[in-house]
C-alpha positions in Angstrom: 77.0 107.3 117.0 79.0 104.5 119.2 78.9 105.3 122.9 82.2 103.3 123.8 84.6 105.3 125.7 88.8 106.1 125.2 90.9 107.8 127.4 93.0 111.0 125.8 94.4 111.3 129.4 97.6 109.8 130.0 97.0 106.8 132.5 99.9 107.3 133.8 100.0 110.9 135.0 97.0 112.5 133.9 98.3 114.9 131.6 96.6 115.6 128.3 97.8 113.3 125.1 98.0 114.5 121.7 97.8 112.8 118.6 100.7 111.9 116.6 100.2 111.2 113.1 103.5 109.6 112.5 102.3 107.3 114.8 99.0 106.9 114.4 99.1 106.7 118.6 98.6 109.7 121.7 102.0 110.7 122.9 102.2 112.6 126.6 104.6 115.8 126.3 104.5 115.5 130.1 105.9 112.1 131.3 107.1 110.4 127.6 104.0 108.1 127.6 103.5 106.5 124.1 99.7 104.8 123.7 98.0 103.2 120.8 94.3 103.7 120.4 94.0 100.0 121.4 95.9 100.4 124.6 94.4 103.3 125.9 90.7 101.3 125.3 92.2 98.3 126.7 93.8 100.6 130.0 90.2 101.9 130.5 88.7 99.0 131.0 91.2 97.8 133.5 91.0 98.7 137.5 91.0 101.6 138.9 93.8 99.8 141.4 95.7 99.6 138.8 95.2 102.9 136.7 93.5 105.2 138.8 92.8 107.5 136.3 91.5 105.5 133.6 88.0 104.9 135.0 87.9 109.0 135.8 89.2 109.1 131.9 86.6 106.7 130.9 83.8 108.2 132.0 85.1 111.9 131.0 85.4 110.8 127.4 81.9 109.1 126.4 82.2 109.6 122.7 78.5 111.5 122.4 77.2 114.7 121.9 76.9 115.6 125.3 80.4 115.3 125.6 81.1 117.0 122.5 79.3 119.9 124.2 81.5 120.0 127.3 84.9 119.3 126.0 85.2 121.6 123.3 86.1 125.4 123.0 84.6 128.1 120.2 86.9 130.6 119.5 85.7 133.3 116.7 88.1 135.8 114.7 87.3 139.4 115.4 88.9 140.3 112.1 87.6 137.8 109.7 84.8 135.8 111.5 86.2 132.3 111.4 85.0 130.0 113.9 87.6 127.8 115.5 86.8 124.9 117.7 89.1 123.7 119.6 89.7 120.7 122.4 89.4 121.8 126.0 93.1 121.7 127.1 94.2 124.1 124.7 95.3 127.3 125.4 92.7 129.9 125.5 94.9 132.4 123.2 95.5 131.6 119.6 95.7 133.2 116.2 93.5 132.7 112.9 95.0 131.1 110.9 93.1 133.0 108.1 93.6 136.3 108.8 96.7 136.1 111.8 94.4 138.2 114.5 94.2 137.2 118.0 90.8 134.9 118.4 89.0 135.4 121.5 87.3 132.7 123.3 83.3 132.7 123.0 81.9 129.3 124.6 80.9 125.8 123.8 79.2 124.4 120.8 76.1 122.2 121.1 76.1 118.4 120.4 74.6 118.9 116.7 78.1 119.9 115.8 79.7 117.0 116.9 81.3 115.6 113.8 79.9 111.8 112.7 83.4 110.3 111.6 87.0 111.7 110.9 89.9 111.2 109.2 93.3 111.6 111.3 96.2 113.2 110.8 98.9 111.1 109.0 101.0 114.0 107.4 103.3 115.4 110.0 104.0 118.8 109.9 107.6 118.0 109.5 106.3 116.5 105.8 104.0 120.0 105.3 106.7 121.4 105.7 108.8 119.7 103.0 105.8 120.1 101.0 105.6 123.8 100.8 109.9 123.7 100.6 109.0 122.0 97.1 106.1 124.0 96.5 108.1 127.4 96.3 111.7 126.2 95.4 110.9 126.7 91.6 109.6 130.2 92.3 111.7 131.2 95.5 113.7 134.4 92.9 110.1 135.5 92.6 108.6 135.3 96.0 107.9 138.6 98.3 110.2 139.1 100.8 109.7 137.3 104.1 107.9 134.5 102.2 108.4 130.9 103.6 111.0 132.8 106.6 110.9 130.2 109.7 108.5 133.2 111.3 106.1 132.7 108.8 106.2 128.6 108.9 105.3 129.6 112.5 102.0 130.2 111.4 101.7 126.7 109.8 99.0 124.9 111.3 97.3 121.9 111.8 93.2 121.9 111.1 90.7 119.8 110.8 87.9 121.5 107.7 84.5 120.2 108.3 83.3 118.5 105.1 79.6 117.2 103.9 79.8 113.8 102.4 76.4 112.8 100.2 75.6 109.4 99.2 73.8 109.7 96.2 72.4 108.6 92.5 71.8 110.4 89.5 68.9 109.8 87.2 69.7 111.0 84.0 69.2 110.9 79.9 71.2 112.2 77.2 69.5 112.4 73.6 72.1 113.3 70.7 71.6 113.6 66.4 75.1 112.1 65.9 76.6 112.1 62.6 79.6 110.1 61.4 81.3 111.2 57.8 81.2 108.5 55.1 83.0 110.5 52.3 84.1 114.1 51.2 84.8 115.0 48.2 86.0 118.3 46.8 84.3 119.3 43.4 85.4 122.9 42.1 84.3 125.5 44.4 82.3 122.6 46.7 83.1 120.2 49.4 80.7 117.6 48.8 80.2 114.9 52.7 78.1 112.4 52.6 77.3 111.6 56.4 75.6 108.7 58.6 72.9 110.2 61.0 71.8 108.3 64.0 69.7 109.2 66.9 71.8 108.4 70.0 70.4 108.0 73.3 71.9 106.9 76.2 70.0 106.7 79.9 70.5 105.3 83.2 71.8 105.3 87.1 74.7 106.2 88.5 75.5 106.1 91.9 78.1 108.4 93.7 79.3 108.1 97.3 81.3 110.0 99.5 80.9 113.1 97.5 82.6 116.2 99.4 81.9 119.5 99.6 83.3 121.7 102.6 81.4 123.6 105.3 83.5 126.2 106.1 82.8 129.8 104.6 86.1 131.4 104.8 87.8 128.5 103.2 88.3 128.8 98.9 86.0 126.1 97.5 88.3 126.0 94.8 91.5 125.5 96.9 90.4 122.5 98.8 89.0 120.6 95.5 92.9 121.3 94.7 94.0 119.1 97.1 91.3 116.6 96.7 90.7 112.8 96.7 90.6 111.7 100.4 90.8 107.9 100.9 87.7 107.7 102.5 88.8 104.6 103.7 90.4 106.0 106.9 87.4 107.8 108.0 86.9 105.9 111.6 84.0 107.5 114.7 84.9 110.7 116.0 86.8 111.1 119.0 87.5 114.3 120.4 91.2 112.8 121.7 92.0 113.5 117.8 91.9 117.5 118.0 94.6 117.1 120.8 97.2 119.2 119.1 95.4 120.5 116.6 92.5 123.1 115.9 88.9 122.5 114.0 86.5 124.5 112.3 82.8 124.7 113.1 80.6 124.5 109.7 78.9 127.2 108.9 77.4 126.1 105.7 74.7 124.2 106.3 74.0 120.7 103.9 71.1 122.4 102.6 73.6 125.6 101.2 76.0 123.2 100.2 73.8 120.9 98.1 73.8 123.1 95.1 78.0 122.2 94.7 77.3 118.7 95.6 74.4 118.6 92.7 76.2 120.3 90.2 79.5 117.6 90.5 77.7 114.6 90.0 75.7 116.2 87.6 79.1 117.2 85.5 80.2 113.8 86.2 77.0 112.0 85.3 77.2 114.3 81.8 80.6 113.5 81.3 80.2 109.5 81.2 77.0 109.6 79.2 79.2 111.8 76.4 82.3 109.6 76.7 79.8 106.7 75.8 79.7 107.7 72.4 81.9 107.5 70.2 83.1 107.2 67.1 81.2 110.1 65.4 82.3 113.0 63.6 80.0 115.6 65.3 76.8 115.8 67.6 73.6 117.6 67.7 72.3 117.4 71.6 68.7 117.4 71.6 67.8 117.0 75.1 68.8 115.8 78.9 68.4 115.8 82.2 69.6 114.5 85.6 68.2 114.5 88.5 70.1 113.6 91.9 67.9 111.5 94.3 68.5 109.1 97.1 71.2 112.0 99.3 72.3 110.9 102.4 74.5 112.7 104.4 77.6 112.5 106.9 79.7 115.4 108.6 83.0 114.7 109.0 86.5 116.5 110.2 89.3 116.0 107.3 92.8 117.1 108.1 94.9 120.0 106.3 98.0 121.8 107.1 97.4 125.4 106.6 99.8 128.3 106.4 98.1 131.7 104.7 100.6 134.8 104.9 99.5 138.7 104.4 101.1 140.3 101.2 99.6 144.0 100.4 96.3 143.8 102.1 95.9 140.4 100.2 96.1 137.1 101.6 97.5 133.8 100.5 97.5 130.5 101.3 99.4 126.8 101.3 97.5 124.0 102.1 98.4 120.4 102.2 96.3 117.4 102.6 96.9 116.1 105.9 96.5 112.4 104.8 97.7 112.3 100.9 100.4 114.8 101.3 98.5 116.4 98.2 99.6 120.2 98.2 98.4 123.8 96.6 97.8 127.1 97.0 98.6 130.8 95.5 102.2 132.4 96.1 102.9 136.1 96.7 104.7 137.1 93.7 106.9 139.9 93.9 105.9 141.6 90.9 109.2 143.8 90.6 111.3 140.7 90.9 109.1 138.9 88.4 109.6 141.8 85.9 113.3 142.0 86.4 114.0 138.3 86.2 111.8 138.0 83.1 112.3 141.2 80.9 115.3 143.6 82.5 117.8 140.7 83.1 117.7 138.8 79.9 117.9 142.5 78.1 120.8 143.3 79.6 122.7 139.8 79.8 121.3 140.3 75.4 123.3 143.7 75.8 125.8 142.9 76.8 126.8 139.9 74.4 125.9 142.4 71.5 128.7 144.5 73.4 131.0 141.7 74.0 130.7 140.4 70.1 131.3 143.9 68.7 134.3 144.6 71.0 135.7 141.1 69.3 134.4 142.2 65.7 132.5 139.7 64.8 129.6 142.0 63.3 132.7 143.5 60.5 
């Protein structure tokens, strides 16, 4: 990891910065300052004559695990167990944003969860917003009451899900009987095919990187592949300057537990181009394969989601959006009442009553 400094204290009064996506730059809620990552390095470096906080800053903000350790806070759900991390200048009460119970403060995380690279906010939540407003407008008739209310967008927030990215390759054969029809002719009771048969086999290396797979337990594995691909491309080095604003999780799946997921999808993957390699048969007979992942190499990194879950009958549901794409999912509350009456008990009665209509103008005599 880099050992280069930034300030995420305004140089101009001291205040905290936070990150605004929009942006891309730290904005001061304090005195109006505007900054760009560049200006803030470049203030740093200057004088303490001339910026007499920016050397304080400087040396506050060495991007390494030791400062990871001092500058963060662990908060942790007494309802559902999620662990929140959060940056030091943020207020110590806050609310899951799984489960909506107050999370208590329990104490700073160690270096070894200092994240190796992240990818910042570009989605405001302004555009999550708009997201989930387009989300539920097709389905707002059938929504539960209260659903998508300005108190409930309260809740939406801004996270940061720590992901597992594994470099890796994939070993693999495929062996396949494959049998292409020549001719078929009927004769009586008989359907008579004459058929090619060839022995197929196709083997090789494929590599995969930047292959995610989350690290958070209370978040739906299925759910965030929803919202899926990241452009990887706007990962840059962790700063802790980019939680400012926002809240993170704290992994609690370990690479090790996560492997398994991370196996079986460039397994699928690896399967799925070896079949699509052959074609122009009629039907196949697979024989035998294998593949075996080697070569894994890991990073942990902090992606960005907007997250709004809301409570619905003891049950919970969420919206997420992808914080850089604008990519969106999630599952809606249905009102099951509505649903029925919108799908079965209105369209029987509007029937009803143009039966009643047609009869009181006789058109059944």
């Amino acid at each position: 990891m880099q050992k280069d400094t930034v300030a995420y204290k305004c140089p101009a009064c001291g205040a905290s910065l936070a990150f605004n996506a929009e942006s891309q730059g730290f904005d001061c809620d304090y005195c109006g300052g505007r900054f760009t990552k560049s200006e803030l390095e470049q203030l740093s470096a200057k004088s303490i004559e001339d910026f007499p906080q920016a050397e304080d800053n400087a040396r506050e903000n060495a991007k390494d695990s030791k400062f990871f350790s001092e500058n963060n806070r662990l908060y942790i759900c007494p309802g559902c167990g999620a662990n929140i991390i959060t940056e030091s200048e943020l207020s110590a009460s806050a609310i899951c944003h799984y489960c909506h119970s107050p999370i208590v403060l329990s104490g700073r995380l160690s270096g070894e969860y200092c994240p190796d690279m992240i990818i910042p906010f570009v989605k405001t939540r302004e555009q999550a917003i708009e997201g989930f407003s387009e989300w539920t407008g097709k389905y707002k008739k059938y929504l539960a009451k209260g659903f998508g209310s300005p108190e409930s967008l309260a809740k939406l927030k801004g996270i940061y899900v720590p992901y597992w990215l594994a470099d890796c390759y994939v070993q693999g054969m495929y062996t396949a009987e494959c049998y292409k029809t020549i001719s078929s002719v009927r004769r009586g009771d008989y359907l008579i095919t004459q058929e090619n048969k060839n022995m197929v086999v196709r083997q090789g290396k494929l590599e995969f990187d930047r292959v995610p797979a989350d690290g958070s337990l209370k978040a739906d594995d299925s759910l965030m592949e929803s919202i899926e691909p990241f452009d990887y491309s706007g990962l840059v080095d962790f700063e802790m300057a980019y939680l400012s604003g926002h809240y993170a999780e704290k992994f609690d799946i370990s690479k090790e537990k996560v492997y398994p997921r991370i196996e079986k999808r460039v397994c699928d993957e690896a399967k799925s181009q070896f079949i699509n390699s052959v074609k122009g048969y009629n039907r196949r007979d697979v024989k035998s394969e294998f593949y075996n992942v080697k070569g894994i190499r890991w990073k942990y990194v902090m992606l960005p989601m907007w997250f709004l879950s809301y409570n619905y009958k003891g049950k919970m549901y969420h919206y997420v959006m992808n914080g850089q794409t604008g990519k969106f999912g999630g599952t809606l509350p249905l009102n099951k009442k509505k649903l029925a009456f919108f799908s079965f008990v209105l369209p029987s009665v509007i029937a009803t009553a143009i039966v009643f209509t047609l009869l009181a103008m006789g058109w059944f005599f």
